[in-house]
Each structure stands twice: as C-alpha cells, then as structure tokens.
C-alpha positions as CSV (number, residue, x, y, z in Angstrom):
1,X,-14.7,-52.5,94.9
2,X,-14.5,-52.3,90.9
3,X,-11.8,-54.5,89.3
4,X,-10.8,-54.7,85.9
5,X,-8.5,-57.8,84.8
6,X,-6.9,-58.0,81.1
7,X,-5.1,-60.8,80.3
8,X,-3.1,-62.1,77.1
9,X,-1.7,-58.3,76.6
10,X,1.6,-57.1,75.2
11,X,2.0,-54.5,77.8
12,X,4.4,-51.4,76.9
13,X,5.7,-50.3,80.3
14,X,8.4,-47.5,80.4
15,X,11.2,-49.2,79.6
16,X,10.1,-52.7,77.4
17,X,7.4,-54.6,76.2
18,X,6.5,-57.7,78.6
19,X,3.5,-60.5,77.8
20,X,1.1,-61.2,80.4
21,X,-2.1,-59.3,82.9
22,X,-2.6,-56.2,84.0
23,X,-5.2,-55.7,87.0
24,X,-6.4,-52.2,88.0
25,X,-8.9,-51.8,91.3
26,X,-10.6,-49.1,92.5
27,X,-9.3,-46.9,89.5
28,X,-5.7,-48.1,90.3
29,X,-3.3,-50.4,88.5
30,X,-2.2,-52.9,92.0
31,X,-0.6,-55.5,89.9
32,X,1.1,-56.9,86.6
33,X,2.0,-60.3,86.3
34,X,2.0,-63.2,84.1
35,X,-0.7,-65.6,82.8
36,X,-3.9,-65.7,84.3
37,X,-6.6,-68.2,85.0
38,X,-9.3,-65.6,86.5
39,X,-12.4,-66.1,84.4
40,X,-13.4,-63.0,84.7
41,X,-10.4,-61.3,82.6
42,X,-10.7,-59.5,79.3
43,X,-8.4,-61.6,76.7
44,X,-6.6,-58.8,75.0
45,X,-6.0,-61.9,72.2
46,X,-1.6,-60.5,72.1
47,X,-3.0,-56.6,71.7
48,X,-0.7,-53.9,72.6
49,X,-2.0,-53.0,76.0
50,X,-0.5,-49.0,76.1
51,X,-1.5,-45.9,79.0
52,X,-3.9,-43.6,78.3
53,X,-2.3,-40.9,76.4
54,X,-1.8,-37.1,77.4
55,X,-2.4,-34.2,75.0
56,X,-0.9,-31.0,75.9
57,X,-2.2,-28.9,72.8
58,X,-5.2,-29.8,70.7
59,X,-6.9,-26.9,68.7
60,X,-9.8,-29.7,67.8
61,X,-12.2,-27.8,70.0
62,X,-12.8,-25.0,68.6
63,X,-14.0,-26.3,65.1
64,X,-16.7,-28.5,66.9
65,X,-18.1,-25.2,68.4
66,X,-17.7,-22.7,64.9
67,X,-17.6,-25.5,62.3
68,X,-18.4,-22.6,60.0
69,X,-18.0,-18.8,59.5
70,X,-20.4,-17.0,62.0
71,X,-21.8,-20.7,62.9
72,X,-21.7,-21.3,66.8
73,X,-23.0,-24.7,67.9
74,X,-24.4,-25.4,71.6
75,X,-21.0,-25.3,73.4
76,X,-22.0,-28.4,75.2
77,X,-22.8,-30.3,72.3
78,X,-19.5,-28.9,71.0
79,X,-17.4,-30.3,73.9
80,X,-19.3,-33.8,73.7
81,X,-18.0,-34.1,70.3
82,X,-14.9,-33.0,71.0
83,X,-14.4,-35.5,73.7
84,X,-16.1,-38.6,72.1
85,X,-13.2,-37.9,69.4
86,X,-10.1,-37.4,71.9
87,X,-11.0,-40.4,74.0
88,X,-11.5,-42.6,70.4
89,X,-8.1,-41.5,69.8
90,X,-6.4,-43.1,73.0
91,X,-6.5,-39.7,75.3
92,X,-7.6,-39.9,78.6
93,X,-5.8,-36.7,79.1
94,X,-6.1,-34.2,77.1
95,X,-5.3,-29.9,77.7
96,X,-7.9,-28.1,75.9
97,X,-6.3,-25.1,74.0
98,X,-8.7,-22.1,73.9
99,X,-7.4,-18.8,72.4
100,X,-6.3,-15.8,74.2
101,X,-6.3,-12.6,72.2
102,X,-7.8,-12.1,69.1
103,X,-6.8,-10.7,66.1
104,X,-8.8,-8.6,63.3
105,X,-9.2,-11.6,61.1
106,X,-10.6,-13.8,64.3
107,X,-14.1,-15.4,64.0
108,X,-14.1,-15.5,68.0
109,X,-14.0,-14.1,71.3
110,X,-13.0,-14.2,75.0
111,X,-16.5,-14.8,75.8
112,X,-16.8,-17.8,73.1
113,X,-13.5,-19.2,75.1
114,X,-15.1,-18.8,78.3
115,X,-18.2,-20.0,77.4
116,X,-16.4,-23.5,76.0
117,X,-14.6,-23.7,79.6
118,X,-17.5,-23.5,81.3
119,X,-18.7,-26.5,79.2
120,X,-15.9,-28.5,79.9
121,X,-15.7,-27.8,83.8
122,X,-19.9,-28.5,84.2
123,X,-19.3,-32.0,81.6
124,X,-16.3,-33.0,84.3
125,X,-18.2,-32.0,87.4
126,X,-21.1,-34.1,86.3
127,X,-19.8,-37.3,84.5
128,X,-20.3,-36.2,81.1
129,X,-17.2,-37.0,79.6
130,X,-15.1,-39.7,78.7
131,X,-11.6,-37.8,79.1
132,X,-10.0,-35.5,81.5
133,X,-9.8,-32.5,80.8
134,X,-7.8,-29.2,81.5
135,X,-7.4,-26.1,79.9
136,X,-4.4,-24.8,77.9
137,X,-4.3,-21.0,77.2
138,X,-2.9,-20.2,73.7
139,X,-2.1,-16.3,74.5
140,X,-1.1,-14.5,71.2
141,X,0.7,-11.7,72.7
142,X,0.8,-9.3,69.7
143,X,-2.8,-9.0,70.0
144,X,-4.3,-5.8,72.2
145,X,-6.6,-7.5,74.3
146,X,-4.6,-10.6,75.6
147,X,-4.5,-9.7,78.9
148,X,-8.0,-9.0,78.7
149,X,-8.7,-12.3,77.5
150,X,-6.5,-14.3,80.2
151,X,-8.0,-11.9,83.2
152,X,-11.4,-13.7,81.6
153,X,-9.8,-17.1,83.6
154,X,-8.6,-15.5,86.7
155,X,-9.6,-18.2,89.5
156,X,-10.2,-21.3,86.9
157,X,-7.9,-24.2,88.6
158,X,-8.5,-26.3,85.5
159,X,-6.2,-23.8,83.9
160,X,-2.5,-25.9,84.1
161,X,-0.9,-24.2,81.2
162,X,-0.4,-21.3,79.0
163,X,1.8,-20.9,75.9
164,X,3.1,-17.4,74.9
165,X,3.0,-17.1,71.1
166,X,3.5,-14.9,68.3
167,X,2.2,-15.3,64.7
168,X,3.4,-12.2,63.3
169,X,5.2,-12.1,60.0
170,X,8.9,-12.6,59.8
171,X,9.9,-14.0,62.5
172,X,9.1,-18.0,64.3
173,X,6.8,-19.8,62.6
174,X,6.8,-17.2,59.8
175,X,10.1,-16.4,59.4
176,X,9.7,-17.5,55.5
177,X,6.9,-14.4,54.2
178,X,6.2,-17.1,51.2
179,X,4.9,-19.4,54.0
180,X,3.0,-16.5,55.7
181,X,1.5,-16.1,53.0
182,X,0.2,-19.2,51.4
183,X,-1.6,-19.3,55.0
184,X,-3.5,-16.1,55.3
185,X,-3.6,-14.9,52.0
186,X,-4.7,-17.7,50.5
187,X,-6.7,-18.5,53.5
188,X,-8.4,-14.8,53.7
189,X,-8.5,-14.1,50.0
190,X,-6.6,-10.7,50.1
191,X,-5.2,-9.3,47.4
192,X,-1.3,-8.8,47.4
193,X,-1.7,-5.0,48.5
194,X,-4.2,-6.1,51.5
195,X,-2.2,-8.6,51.8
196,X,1.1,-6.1,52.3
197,X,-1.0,-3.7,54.6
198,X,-2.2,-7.0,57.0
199,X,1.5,-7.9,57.3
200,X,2.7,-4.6,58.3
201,X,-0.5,-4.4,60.7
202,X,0.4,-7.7,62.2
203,X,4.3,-6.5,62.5
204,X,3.4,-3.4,64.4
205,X,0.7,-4.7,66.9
206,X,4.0,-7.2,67.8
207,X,6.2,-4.4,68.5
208,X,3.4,-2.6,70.7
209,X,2.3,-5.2,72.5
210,X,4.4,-8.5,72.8
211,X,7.1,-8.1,75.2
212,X,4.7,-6.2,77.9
213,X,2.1,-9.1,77.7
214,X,4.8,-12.0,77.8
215,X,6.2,-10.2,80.6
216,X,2.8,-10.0,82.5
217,X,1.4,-13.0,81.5
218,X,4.5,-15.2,82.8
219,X,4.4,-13.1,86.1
220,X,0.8,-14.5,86.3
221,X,1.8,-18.2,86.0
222,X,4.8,-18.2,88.5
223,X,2.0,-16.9,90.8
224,X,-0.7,-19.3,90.4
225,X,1.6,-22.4,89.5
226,X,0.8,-22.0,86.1
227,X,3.3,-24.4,83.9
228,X,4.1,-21.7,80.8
229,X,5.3,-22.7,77.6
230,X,6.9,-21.0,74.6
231,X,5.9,-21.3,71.0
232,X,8.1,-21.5,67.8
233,X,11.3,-20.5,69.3
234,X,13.4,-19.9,66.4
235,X,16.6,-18.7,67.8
236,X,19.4,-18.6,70.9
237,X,18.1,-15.4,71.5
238,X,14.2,-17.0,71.7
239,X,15.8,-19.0,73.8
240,X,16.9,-16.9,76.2
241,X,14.0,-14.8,76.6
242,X,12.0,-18.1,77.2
243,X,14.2,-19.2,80.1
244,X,14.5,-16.1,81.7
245,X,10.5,-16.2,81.5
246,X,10.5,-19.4,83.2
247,X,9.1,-21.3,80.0
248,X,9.4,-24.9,81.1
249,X,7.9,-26.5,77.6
250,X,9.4,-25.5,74.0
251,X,6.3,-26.0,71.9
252,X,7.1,-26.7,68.5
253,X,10.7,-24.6,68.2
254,X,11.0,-24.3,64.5
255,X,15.0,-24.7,63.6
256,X,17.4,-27.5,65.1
257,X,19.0,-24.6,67.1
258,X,16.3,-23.7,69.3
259,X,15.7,-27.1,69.8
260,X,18.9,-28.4,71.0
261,X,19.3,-24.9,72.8
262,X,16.2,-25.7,74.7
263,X,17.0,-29.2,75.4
264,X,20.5,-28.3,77.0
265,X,18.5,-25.6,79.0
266,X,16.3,-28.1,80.8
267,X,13.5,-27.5,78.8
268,X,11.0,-30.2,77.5
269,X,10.7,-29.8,73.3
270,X,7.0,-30.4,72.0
271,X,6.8,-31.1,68.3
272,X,3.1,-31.9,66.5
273,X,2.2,-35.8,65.8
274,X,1.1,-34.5,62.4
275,X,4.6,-33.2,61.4
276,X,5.7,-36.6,62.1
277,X,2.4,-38.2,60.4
278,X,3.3,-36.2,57.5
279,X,7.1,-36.6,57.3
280,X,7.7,-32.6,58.0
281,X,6.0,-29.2,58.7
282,X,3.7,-28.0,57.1
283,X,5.4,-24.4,57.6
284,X,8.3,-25.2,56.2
285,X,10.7,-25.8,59.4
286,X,12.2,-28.3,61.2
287,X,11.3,-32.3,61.1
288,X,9.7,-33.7,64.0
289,X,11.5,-36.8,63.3
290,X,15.3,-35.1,62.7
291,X,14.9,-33.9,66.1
292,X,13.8,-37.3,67.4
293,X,16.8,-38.6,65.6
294,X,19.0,-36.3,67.2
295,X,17.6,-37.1,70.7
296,X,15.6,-33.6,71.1
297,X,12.3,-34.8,71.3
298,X,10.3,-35.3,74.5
299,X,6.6,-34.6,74.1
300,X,4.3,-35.1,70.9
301,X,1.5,-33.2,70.4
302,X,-1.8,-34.1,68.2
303,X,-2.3,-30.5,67.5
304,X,-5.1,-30.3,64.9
305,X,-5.3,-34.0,64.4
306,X,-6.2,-35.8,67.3
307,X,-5.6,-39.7,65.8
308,X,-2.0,-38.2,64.6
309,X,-0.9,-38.4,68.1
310,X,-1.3,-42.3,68.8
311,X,-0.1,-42.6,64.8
312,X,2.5,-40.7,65.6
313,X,4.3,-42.9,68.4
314,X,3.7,-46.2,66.4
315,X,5.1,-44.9,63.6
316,X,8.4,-43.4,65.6
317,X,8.9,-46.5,67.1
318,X,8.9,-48.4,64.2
319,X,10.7,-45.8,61.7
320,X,13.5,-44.7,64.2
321,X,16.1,-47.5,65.1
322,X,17.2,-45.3,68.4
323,X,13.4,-45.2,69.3
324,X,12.3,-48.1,70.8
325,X,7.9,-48.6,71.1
326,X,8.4,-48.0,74.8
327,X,10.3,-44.8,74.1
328,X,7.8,-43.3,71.7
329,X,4.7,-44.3,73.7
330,X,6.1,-42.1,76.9
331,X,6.1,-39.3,74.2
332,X,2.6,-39.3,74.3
333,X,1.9,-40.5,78.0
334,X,4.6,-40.4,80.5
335,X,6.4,-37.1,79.6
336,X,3.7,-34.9,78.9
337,X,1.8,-36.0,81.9
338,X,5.3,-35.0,83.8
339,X,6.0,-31.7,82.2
340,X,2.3,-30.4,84.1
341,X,3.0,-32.6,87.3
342,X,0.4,-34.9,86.2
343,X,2.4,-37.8,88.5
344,X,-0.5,-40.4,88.9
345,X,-0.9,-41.2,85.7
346,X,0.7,-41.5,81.8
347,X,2.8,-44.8,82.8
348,X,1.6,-48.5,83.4
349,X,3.2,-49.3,86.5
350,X,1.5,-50.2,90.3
351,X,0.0,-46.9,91.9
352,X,-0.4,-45.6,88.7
353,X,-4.6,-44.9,87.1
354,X,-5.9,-47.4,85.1
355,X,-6.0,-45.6,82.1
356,X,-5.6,-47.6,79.6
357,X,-5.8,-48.6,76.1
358,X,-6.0,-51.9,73.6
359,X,-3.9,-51.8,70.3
360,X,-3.7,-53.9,67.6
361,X,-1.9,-52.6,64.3
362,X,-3.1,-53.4,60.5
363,X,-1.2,-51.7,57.6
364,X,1.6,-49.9,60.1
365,X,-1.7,-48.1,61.5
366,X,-2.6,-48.1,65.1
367,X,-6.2,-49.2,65.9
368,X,-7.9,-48.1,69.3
369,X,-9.7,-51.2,70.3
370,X,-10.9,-50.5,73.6
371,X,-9.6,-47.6,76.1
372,X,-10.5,-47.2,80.0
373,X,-9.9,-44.4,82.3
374,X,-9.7,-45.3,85.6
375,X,-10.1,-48.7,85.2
376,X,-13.7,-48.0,83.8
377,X,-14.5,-48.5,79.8
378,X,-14.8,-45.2,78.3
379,X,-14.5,-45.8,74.3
C-alpha cells in the first residue's frame, strides 16, 4: 500500500477553496479533511493544492522532434522532452496533437507522426514518462492525403480525439487575408505573386477535398468512439455543419457567434491559454476572456505554450469577477477531462486519482512546486 499525505494545503475543489489534508492511497484520493497530526505528511506551508491538469491540444511535440528545418531528433528523446515540460507545467494529462495531412509547405510526414506515437505508446507501456498521454489527431482536410494520414492510426486506442480543420485562406481562422498573410508570407518568405498563387492553391485544394474528408473522417470517429472536434468555427453555418457531424468540442471558434452558437448547441468551447496569457489572439479574432466574460468558455487549451495553460486559469480567476479560482481551475482539469470521458480524474474529490499539484503564486504568476500523478511524485 503506497500513501501520500499533504497537509497545511489550500485545496481548490470544484466548487471552493477549503484549508486542511488531502490523503491519496493506492493512486486514489480516499479522504479530505482538516488538520493533521500524521508525521509522515508533506506540509504544503498554505500552497494551493490544485488537480493535475488536462490538455486537450498541445502542438509542443512536434518542435522537440524537428527543432529545425530538415532536423529530426531521436523521437524518443523528443517525447522525453516533451513530457518533462508538460508534467513541469501541472499536466498529468495531456492529448498529444500530431498532424494529419500535409501541405506543400510541410516539413513533415505521416510516417514522422507515426513514428512520434509509437514513442509515446512504448514510453507509457514501460514507465518512461511522467504524464499520461493520448493522442489528438489534427486532420487538415484541404490537404490530399488526410485520409491517408488518419488510415496510418487505424487500430491505435490511444487515439481519443480528432479535430477537423481548415487553414485555407479566407475563411475561419483566416478570414482576414492581412492576417493570412503576415503568417505564411512572412513565415515562408514569398514574394507577393508567390504569395497570390499559394493562396489560390490553398483555396482550391479546400474546395476539392474538405467536405469529402470531414465527411469520412467523422464517419470514422462515431465508429470507433472517437470524440471529434471542430476548429475555428466562424459562422452559424460552421455551426451547423459541425453538429450535424457530431462535433462535440468547438476548438477555438473565432467570432462571438460561433461561440455562443455552439454553446446553446451543447457543445464544449475550447479557447488557447495563450490568448488569455496575451490578452487576445494572435489572429486577430475573438478574446478568450470576452467569451469567458460572457459565460462561453468551458475548456482552456495550452496550445503552443504549455505553462500558458496553468497561467491562464490563475490569471482568469483573479482578472474575471464572475470567475471564481475554482471555476477557472476546472477549465483546465475537470471539463476537459469530461469532454473525452476521462471520469476518474481532473477533480479533487474521494474516488478520484491523485493527481495533483502544489502552487504557490509570486508576482500574479503561478509556480509549480511539486505535482504527483497517481499519488506518486512525478515533477
């Protein structure tokens, strides 16, 4: 029998903040109560004792294993780099995102993607690493060889979600070209003609291909219990399609609209931590924090910044006078961990894992003191 005893703690539980112990055995959280005389318990010295957070989308992976053009690393090494940084960050949960269909200007391929799950499943399988891990499939539908790419994870159970996205010109995320193209031009050097001829390339492989590979790919998830997800729903008509395709996350919807429309529909609205970090998108669309305001946020996502996502709850909580801490920590815990039917974990409450994680706060910053998955030290 393992037990793990921490006293002294502000414990943030669903609902409020209450002082006292929390006591996890055998991986399990079996009781929270008051002061403590058991010698053997960690003081948490009034800390902020938090769950382990849950990260549906992080694209963090990926730069670990090409940190540079036409640089691979060793894609273990890759994934215990990745890893040491999630779990540092508070995650004990986190949804790998690996791409699905690649366009011209990609430095990467299905078998990179592959190659990085297979990583991840042999680093879980024998003890490796400090989080659990899943995988999330990013599936650009406007490219040619998405389904390609998702048949390369036919069978993988680790696979709980996929997201159905489209980064073509003029339309969701890019529905300003000026945004469009500060990112890729700027980021691929093109001259304004290339840049004209990549956009109108980009805008036809999305009329050939999108709607037959959302169509099939969603067809594929309702089959093998698959949770899908859209991706920068701009519009009621977005929307629509997304219900009808049995989209149970909104990732990032870009415009108040979408959001709200998606709310109302049942649907669980994902905005990035960074967005809230920052005080807005970087793209140019709707505030993280507006919607939170509103009551249209559920789930916060680190994104590209894995720290953003533990920064990101403090700072709601304490910015946002409808936002209590207990509200914005099940942002990144609770309701992420339910949208995938993760139900033994992402709360502090008796039945629950012990995954856990110490927090004291200098400067309006968060600091990660000490986390445990399964009631077993892990950063």
């Amino acid at each position: 029998m393992s037990e793990l005893i921490l006293k002294n703690a502000r414990i943030v539980l669903t609902d409020e903040i209450v002082e006292g112990t929390v006591v996890v055995r055998d991986g399990r959280i079996v009781d929270i109560g008051g002061a403590t005389a058991v010698p053997s318990a960690d003081d948490m010295e009034g800390d902020y004792v938090i769950p382990g957070l849950v990260e549906l989308h992080t694209d963090h992976l990926e730069g670990h294993y090409a940190p540079r053009p036409k640089v691979r690393w060793n894609p273990f090494a890759a994934v215990l780099a990745h890893d040491a940084q999630i779990c540092s960050s508070g995650i004990t949960t986190v949804f790998d995102a690996l791409r699905i269909g690649m366009d011209e200007d990609a430095d990467l391929s299905a078998g990179d993607m592959r190659q990085l799950a297979d990583a991840i499943d042999d680093g879980c399988r024998n003890d490796r690493l400090r989080a659990d891990h899943f995988l999330h499939l990013r599936c650009e539908v406007s490219a040619a060889d998405c389904l390609d790419g998702f048949r390369v994870f036919d069978g993988d159970d680790r696979v709980r979600l996929a997201s159905l996205m489209d980064h073509s010109p003029g339309q969701r995320q890019f529905r300003n070209i000026e945004a469009y193209s500060t990112y890729y031009q700027g980021k691929l050097k093109m001259s304004d003609a290339d840049f004209k001829a990549f956009c109108a390339k980009r805008i036809a492989d999305s009329e050939a291909n999108s709607d037959r590979n959302r169509k099939a790919i969603s067809e594929a998830c309702k089959e093998r219990g698959i949770v899908l997800a859209s991706h920068d729903d701009a519009t009621l008509e977005h929307v629509d399609e997304a219900i009808e395709q049995g989209i149970e996350v909104a990732e990032f919807p870009t415009t108040f609209e979408a959001a709200k429309a998606s709310k109302e529909a049942g649907l669980a609205v994902l905005m990035g931590a960074p967005n809230v970090v920052r005080g807005g998108s970087h793209s140019g669309n709707i505030a993280a924090q507006e919607l939170a305001e509103n009551g249209l946020l559920d789930i916060l996502s680190s994104d590209y910044i894995p720290f953003s996502l533990i920064q990101s709850a403090f700072g709601l909580g304490e910015r946002v006078d409808s936002i209590s801490l207990p509200q914005a920590i099940c942002m990144v815990s609770r309701n992420p961990a339910a949208s995938c039917g993760l139900d033994d974990r992402g709360e502090i409450a008796i039945g629950k894992r012990g995954d856990l994680v110490r927090v004291s706060v200098d400067h309006h910053v968060p600091i990660v003191r000490t986390v445990w998955r399964e009631g077993r030290r892990v950063a």
